[in-house]
Each structure stands twice: as structure tokens, then as C-alpha cells.
C-alpha positions as CSV (number, residue, x, y, z in Angstrom):
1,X,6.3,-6.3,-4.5
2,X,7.0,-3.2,-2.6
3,X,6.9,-1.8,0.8
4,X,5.6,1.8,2.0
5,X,5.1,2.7,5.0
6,X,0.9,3.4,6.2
7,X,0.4,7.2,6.7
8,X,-3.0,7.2,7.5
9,X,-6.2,5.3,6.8
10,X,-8.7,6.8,4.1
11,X,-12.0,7.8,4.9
12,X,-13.9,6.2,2.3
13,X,-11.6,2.8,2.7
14,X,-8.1,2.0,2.2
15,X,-4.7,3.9,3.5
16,X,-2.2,6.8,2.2
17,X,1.1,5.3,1.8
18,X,4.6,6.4,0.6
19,X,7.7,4.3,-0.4
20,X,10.8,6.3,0.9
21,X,12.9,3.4,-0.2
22,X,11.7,3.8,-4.0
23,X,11.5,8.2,-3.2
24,X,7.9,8.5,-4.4
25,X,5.8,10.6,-3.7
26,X,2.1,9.5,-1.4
27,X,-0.3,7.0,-2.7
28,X,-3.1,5.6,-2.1
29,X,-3.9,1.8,-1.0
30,X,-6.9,1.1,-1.8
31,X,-7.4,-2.3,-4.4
32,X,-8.3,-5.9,-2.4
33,X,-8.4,-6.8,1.4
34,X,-5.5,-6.8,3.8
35,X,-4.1,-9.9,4.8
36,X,-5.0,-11.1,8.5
37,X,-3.1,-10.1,10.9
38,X,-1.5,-7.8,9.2
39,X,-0.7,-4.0,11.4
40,X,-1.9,-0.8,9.2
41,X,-1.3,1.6,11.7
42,X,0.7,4.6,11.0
43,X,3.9,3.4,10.5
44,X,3.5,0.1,9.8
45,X,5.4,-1.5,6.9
46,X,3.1,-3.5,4.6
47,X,3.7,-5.6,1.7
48,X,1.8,-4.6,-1.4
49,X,2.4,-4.5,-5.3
50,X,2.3,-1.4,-7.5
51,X,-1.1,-1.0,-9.2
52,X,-0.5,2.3,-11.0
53,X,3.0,3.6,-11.3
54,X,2.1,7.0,-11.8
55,X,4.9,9.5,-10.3
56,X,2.5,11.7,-8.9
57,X,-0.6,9.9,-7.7
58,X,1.0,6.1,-7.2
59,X,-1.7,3.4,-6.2
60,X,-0.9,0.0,-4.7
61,X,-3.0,-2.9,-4.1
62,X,-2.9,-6.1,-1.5
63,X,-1.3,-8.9,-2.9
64,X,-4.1,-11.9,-3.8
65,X,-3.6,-14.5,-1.8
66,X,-4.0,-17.4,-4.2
67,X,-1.0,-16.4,-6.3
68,X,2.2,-17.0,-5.0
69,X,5.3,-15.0,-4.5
């Protein structure tokens, strides 16, 4: 589990994000559905797990709800 911060939402689906804590470089959010209640504005913090650890293109995804932590 990781946690970048939302940049912007995409305009075919999903958000830009970037994980200053980890330095890399923008990503894209875009595998599975965000929780509920869950803020994706700019700036928001979310909660998601690396889906492609590329260094230059990173992609994340939502976590699935029926695994646990």
C-alpha cells in the first residue's frame, strides 16, 4: 500500500498521482473503483497499491475491497 497525493482527474477515467514520500515521478490511477466516501480532489491523499512499478510511467490501482489489509 502506498499513498500519493491526486493531481488531477483523467479525462478518459481515473487520476494523475505522485508519491513524494517514495520520490517518483507522476502516475496514473486508473485500475478498479474508489472506495466510498473517499475525497479525490487535488490534493487529497488516497490509499492505493502499486500496479506497475515502472520508474517513469508508475500506475496504481484501488485496493479490492474483499481482501483485507
Amino acid at each position: 500500500m502506498t499513498r500519493p497525493s491526486v493531481i488531477a482527474a483523467r479525462p478518459k477515467g481515473g487520476f494523475n498521482v505522485q508519491d513524494l514520500e517514495l520520490g517518483r515521478n507522476p502516475g496514473a490511477l486508473t485500475v478498479g473503483s474508489p472506495p466510498p466516501n473517499i475525497d479525490t480532489n487535488p490534493g487529497a491523499i488516497v490509499d492505493v497499491v502499486a500496479h506497475n512499478d515502472e520508474a517513469k510511467t508508475p500506475q496504481y490501482r484501488w485496493p479490492d475491497p474483499r481482501k483485507k489489509k
